[in-house]
C-alpha positions as CSV (number, residue, x, y, z in Angstrom):
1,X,23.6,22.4,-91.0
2,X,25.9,19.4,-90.1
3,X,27.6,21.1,-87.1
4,X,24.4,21.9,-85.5
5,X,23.1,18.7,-86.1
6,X,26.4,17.4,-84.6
7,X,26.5,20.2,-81.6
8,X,22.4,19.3,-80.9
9,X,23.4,15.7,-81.0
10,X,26.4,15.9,-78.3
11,X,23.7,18.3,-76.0
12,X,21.5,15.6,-76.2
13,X,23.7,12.8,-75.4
14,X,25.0,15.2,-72.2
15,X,21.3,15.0,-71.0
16,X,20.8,11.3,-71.0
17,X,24.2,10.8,-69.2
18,X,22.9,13.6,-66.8
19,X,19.7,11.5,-66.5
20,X,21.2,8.5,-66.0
21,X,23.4,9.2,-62.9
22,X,20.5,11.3,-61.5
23,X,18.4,8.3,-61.0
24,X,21.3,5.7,-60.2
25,X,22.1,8.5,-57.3
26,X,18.5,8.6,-56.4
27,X,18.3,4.9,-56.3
28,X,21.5,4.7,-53.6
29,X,19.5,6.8,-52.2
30,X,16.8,5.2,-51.4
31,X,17.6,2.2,-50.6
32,X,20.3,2.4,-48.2
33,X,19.4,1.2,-44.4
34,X,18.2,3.2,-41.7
35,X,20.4,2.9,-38.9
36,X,19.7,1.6,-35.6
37,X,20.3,1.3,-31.9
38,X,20.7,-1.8,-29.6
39,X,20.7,-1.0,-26.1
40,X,22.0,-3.6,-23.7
41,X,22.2,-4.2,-20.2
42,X,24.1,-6.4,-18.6
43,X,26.1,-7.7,-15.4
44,X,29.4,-8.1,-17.3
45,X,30.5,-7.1,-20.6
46,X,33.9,-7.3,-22.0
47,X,34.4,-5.0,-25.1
48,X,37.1,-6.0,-27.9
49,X,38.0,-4.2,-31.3
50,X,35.5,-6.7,-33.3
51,X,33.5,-8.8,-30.5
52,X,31.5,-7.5,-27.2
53,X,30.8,-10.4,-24.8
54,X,28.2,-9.9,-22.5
55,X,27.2,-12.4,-19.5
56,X,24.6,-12.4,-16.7
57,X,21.2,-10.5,-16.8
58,X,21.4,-9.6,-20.2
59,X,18.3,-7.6,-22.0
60,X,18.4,-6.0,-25.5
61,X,16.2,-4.0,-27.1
62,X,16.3,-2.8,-30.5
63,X,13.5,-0.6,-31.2
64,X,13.6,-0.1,-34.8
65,X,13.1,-3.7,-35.5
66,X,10.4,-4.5,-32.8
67,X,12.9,-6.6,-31.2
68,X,13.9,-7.7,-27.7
69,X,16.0,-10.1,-25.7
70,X,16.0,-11.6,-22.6
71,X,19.7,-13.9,-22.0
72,X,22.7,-15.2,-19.9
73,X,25.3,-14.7,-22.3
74,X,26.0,-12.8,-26.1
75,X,28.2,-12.3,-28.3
76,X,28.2,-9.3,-30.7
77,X,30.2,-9.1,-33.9
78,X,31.6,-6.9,-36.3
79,X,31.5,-7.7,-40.1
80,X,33.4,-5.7,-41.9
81,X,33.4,-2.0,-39.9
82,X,29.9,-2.7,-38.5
83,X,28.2,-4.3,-35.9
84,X,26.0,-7.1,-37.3
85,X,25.8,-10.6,-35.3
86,X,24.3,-11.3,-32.2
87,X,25.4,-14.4,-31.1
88,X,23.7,-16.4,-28.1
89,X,25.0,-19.6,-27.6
90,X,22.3,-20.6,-24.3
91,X,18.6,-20.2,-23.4
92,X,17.0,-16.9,-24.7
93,X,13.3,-15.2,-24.8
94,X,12.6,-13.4,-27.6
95,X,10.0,-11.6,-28.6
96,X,9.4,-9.6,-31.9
97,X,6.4,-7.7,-33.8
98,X,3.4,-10.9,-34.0
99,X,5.2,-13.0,-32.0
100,X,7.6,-14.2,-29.3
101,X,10.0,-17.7,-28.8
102,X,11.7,-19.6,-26.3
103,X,15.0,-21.4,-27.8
104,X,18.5,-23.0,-26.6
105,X,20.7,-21.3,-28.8
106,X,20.0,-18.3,-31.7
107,X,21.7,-16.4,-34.0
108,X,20.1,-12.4,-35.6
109,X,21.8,-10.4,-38.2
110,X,21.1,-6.7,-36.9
111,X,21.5,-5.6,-40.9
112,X,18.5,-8.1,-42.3
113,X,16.6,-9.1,-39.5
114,X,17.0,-12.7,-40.4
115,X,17.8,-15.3,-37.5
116,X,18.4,-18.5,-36.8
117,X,16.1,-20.6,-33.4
118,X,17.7,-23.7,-32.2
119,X,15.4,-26.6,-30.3
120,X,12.6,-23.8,-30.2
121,X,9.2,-22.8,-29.2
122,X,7.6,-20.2,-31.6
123,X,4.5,-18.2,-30.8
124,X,3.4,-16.3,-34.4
125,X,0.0,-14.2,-34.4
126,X,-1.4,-15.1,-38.0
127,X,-2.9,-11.7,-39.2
128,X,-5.5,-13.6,-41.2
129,X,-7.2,-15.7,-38.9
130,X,-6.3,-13.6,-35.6
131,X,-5.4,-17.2,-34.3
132,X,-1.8,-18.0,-32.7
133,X,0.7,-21.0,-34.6
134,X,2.7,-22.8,-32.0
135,X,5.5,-24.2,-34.1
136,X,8.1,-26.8,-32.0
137,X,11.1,-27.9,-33.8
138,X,14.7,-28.6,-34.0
139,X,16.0,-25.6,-36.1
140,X,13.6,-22.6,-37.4
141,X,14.8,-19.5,-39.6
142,X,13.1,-16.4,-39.7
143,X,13.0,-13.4,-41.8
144,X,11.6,-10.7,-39.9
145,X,11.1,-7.9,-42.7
146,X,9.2,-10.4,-44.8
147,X,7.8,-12.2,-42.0
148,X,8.4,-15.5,-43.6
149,X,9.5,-18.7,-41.3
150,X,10.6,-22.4,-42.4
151,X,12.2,-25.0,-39.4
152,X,12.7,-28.8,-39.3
153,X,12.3,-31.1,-36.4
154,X,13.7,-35.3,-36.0
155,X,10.6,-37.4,-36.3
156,X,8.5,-34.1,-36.9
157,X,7.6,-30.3,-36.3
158,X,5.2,-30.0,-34.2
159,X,2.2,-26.7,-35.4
160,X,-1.0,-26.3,-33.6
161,X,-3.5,-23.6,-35.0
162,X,-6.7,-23.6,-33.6
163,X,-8.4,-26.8,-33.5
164,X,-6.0,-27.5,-36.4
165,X,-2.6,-30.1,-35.5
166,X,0.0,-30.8,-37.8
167,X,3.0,-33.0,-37.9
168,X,5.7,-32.5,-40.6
169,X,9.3,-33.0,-41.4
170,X,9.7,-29.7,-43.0
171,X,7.2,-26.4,-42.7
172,X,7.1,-22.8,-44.3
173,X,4.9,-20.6,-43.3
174,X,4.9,-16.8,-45.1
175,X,2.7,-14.6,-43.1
176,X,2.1,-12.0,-45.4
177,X,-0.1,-14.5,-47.6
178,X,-1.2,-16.8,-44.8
179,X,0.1,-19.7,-46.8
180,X,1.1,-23.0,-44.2
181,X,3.0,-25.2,-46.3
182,X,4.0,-28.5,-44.8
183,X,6.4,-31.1,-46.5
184,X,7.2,-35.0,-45.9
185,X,5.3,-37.6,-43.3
186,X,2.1,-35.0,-43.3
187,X,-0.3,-35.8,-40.7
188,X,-2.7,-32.8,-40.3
189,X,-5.7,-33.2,-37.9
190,X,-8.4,-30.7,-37.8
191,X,-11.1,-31.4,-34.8
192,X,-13.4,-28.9,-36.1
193,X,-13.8,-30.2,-39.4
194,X,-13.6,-34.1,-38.0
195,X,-11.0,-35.0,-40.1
196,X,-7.6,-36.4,-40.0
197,X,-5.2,-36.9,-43.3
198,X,-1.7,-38.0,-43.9
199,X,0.0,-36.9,-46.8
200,X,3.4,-36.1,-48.3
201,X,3.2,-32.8,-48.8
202,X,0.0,-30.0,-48.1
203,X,-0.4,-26.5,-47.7
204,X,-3.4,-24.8,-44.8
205,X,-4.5,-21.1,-46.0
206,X,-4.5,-19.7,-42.6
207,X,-7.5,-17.5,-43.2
208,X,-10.1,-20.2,-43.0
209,X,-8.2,-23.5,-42.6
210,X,-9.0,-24.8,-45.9
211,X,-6.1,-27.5,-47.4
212,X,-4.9,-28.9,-50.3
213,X,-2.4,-32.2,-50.3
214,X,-1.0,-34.4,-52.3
215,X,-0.5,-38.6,-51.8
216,X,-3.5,-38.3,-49.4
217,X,-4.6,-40.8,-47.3
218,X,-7.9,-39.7,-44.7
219,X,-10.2,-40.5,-41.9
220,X,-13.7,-38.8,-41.3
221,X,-14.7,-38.7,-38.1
222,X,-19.0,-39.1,-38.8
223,X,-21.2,-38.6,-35.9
């Protein structure tokens, strides 16, 4: 009776081992990146080992990501054995899925879809509202796959929403929950509402407008 206890105890372990690696192999699995493709045209390109620079009329377009470019001059690097910087060190268009921008310099990791604007115009379609947030600042980063944004601008970012304006030192805007949040020297004016309110920090649900601020100081416009 004790060896088959023993022999039904070892055939039981076996199948929690075999259990156990199934799902850590499916979980590799599924998580592992889809590969991509980035086509590029150009009037020069020089190609190294780690580093393609390309110069003139340069346009990218990455499909999977929803992405394109529009350039003088790129740099693509390797990290590691794969290609994963873009580099643009002058002006560039770009556009991607909800939105498109106008910047001086910007950086994109082809792996995460995250980026870097510098001294930037950004376009973004907010999905709640159906209405388009111009953002102006000095830096922005973006994070494409969770379409989620945050920038800084001397003496103030500039947003416009509708008949909604806001000035702010700091702003992060996630697009998925059409959340606006807006941090140091507030001042938020909203013409449709008659309204205009400093603060040091507020958020804007995008969906109808409607705020909430803290250190609040306002004027109502009364007809």
């Amino acid at each position: 009776m004790k060896r088959f206890l023993k022999v039904l105890g070892i055939f039981v372990l076996l199948i929690a081992v075999v259990i156990v690696l199934t799902s850590q192999t499916t979980a590799t699995t599924t998580t592992q990146k889809k590969s991509k493709t980035v086509r590029v045209s150009a009037d020069y390109v020089e190609p190294k080992s780690d580093i393609i620079y390309y110069k003139g009329r340069v346009f990218v377009n990455i499909e999977e990501d929803k992405v394109s470019l529009k350039t003088a001059e790129m740099y693509v690097k390797k990290v590691g054995d794969k290609w994963r910087t873009v580099d643009i060190p002058t002006k560039v268009e770009f556009t991607f899925d909800g939105g498109s921008a106008v910047a001086e310099k910007m950086t994109y990791d082809l792996d995460n879809r995250t980026g870097n604007l510098t001294n930037s115009t950004v376009t973004i379609l907010d999905t709640k509202s159906n209405e388009k947030i111009i953002v102006v600042s000095d830096t922005l980063n973006f994070d494409l796959e969770n379409d989620k944004y945050n920038g800084t601008k001397k003496g103030g970012v500039n947003i416009t929403k509708g008949a909604v304006k806001a000035v702010a030192d700091r702003f992060e805007y996630d697009k998925k929950k059409g959340e606006l949040y807006l941090y140091g020297a507030v001042v938020i004016t909203d013409d449709q509402k008659g309204i205009k309110m400093t603060a040091s920090d507020a958020v804007i649900y995008t969906e109808k407008n409607d705020m909430k601020a803290n250190n609040v100081s306002i004027e109502l416009k009364v007809e």
